[in-house]
N, C-alpha and C positions, 0 to 999 in steps of 0.2 A: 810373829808375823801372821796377818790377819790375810788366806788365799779367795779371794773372790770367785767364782766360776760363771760365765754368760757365755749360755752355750750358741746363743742370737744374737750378739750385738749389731749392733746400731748407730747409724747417724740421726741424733735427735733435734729434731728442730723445733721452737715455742714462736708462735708468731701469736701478737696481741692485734686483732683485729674487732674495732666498736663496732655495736650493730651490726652482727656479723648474719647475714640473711643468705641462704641458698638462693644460688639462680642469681645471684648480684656482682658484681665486680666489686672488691675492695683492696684497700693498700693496707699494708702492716705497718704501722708507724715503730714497730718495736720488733725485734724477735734475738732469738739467741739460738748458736748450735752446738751440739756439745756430743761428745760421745754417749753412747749413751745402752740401752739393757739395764736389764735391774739391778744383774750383779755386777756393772759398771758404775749405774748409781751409787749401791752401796761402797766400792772403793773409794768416788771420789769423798764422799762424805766422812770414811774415817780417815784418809788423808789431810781432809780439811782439821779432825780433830785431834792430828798429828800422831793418828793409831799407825805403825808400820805394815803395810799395805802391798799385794799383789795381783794384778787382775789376768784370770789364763781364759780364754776363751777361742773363739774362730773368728778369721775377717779375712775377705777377701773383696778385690778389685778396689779402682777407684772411693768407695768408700769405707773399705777396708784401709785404707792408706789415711783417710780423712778421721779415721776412730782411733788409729796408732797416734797420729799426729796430737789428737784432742786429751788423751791419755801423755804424753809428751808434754804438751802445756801444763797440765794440771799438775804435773811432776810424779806422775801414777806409775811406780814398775809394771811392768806386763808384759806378759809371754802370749802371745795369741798366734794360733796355726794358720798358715796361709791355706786357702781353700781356693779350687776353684772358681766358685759360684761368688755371684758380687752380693756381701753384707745389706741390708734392709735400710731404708729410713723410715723414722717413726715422725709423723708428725701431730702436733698439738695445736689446737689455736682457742684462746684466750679469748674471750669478750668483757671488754672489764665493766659496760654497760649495764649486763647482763647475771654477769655473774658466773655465767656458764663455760665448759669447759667442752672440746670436740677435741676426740685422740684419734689420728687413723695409724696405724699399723701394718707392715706391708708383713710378710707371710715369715721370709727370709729367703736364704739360698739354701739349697742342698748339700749335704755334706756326705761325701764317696767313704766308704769300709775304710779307704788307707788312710784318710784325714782323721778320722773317726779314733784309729789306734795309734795311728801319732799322737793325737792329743791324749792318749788315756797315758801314753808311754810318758810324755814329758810329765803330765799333773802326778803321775806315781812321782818322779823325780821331786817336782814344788814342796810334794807332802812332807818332804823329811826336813823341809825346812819350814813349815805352817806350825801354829798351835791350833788353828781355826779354821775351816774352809768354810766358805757360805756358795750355794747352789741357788741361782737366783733368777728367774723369768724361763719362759718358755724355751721349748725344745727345736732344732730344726726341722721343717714339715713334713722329713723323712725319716727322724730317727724315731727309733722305738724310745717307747719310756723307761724300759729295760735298760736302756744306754745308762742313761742319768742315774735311778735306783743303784745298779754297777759300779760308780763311783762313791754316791752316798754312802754303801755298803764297804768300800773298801776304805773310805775315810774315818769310817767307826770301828774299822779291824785295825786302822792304825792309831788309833785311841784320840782323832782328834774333835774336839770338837764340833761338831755338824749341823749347819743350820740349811734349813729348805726354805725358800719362799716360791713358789712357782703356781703356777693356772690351777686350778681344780685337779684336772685330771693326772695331771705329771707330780702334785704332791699327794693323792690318794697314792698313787703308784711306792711314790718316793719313801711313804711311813712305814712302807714293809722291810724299810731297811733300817728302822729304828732310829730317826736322827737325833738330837739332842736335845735341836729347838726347831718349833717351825713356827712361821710369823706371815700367816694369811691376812688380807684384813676383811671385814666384817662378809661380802658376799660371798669371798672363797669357802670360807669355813664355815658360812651356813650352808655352799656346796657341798663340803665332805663331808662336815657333820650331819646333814640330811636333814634338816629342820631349819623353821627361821629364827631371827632371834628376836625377841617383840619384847621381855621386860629384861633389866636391868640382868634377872637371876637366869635367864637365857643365856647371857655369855660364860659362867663359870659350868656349864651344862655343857656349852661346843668346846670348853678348854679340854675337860673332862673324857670329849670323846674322840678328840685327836688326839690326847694321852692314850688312850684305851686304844689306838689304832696305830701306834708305835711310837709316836713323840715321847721323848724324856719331858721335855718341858714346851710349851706354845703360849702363845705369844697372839691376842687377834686386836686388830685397830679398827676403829668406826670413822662414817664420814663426819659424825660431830666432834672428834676430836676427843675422844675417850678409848681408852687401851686397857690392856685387863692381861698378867702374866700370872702363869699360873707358876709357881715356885714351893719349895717345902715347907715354909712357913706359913703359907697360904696365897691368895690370890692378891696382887696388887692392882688393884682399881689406879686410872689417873685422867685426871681430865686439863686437856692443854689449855693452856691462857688466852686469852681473846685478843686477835689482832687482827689489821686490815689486810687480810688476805691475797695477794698477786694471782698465784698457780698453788694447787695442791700438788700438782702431779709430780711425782717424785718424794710425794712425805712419807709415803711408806717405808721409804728405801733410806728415807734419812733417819727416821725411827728406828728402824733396823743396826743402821752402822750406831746410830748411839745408845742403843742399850747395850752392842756388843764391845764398843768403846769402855762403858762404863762396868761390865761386871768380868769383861775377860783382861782388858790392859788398864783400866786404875783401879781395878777390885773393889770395886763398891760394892753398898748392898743394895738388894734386887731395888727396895725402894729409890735409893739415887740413883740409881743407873736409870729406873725409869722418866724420874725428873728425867735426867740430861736427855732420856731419846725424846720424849715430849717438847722440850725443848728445840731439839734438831728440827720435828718434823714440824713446829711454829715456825720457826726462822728458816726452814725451806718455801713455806706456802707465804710469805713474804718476797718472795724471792723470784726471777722465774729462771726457768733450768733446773733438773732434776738434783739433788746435791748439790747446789749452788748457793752456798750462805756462808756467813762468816759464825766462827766458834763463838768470837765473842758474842755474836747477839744469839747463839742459841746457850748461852750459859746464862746468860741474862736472864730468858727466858723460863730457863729452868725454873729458875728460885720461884717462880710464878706458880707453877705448876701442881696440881691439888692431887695429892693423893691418899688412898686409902689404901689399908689389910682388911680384905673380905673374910671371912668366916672360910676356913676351907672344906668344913662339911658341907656346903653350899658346892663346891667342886664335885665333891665324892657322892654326894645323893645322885648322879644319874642315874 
């Protein structure tokens, strides 16, 4: 079992609004709402790919009730701590005129010392039944980042597998605790790594230095549609298949559940496993709703999917 962790979840709402102009009154002829956080995205996603799946996080109040429920339909197990403070909505809107994409974000609630070690007391419990925990999106606007690193750390003293996707700051934080994998995409990791990435041999140089900064192995996606892991063999380049695009948002997260789909529960090798996440994270930006796609058309997709083995002294020169 694959344990999801979103320490912010969310009621996510996608509203497709044409000509979308500030200062104007408009209707949504389309939208969707879904639970939603990163590491909510990524459960729905391996759910979809029928990976055995858990999502443990916090939700409280009225939309707290509306992200159990949404997890509930999707047929998502999950443990999430009742809090206080009422859960965030994240909303998105789409202009499909345009092309363009507007996400706003509410902060979240606050989460009290005693919420805080309930949930560290039940995720100890989850662990002994996980092979994989993945830590995914931002922190509550209270907790320290010490929180989250705290768990990462004790994920990797129980030997399981450990993936970070998280902001800038909470995954610099997080690599001090050595995770397995981490899978920024392209502006995080030119966040941590401290530099931008301008030619092609720029990305096996940011792999190289969130290795160097604790990552076992990472993982960075661009907005064109190209991904780059770094593994023992060396780096896998892949660049996703062309299609008429809906919503991106949420590809990342579907890239995520399907490379960990592919190299932790059908043991592929790094290169198919990246097809298939390239795959997912096509057939999600088709789609709108974060992890919102059917397996079958991101397996389709796969086969599409161009990949290369880069030189891995092209890694190691940093």
């Amino acid at each position: 079992m694959i344990l999801t962790v979103t320490l912010n979840a969310a009621v996510a709402r996608t509203l497709v609004v044409p000509s979308l102009t500030l200062g104007h009154r408009h209707r949504a002829p389309e939208s969707v709402t879904l639970a939603g956080g990163k590491g909510i995205n990524v459960a729905r996603s391996l759910r979809t790919l029928g990976v055995p799946v858990l999502a443990a996080g916090f939700a409280g109040g009225r939309n707290g009730d509306a992200i159990r429920d949404g997890l509930s339909e999707a047929a998502i197990p999950f443990d999430l701590v009742e809090i206080e403070g009422h859960s965030r909505t994240s909303t998105a809107i789409v202009d499909p005129m345009s092309g363009a994409q507007t996400e706003i974000n509410e902060y979240g609630p606050s989460v009290s010392p005693a919420e805080a070690r309930e949930f560290s007391r039940r995720l100890e419990h989850l662990m002994e039944y996980a092979t994989a925990v993945v830590f995914a999106g931002s922190v509550p606007p209270n907790m320290e980042e010490s929180f989250l690193v705290g768990l990462v750390r004790r994920s990797r003293e129980r030997g399981l597998y450990t993936v970070v996707d998280s902001p800038p700051s909470t995954l610099r934080a997080a690599l001090k605790a050595d995770p397995s994998l981490v899978s920024p995409n392209q502006n995080e990791a030119e966040s941590v790594a401290g530099f931008d990435f301008i030619e092609e041999s720029d990305f096996p140089l940011g792999l190289s230095r969130l290795v160097e900064m604790g990552a076992a192995d990472a993982c960075i996606t661009s907005p064109e549609g190209r991904s780059y892991l770094s593994t023992e063999g060396g780096i896998v380049s892949a660049l996703a298949p062309r299609i008429e695009a809906v919503s991106n948002i949420g590809s990342g997260d579907a890239y995520l559940a399907g490379l960990l789909a592919g190299l932790l529960h059908r043991d592929l090798p790094p290169v198919e496993a990246v097809r298939l996440a390239a795959g997912c994270a096509a057939a999600n930006a088709e789609t709108l709703g974060a992890g919102h796609f059917e397996a079958r058309r991101a397996e389709e997709l796969a086969d599409s999917v161009q990949v290369e083995v880069l030189d891995r002294s092209l890694q190691e020169s940093f």
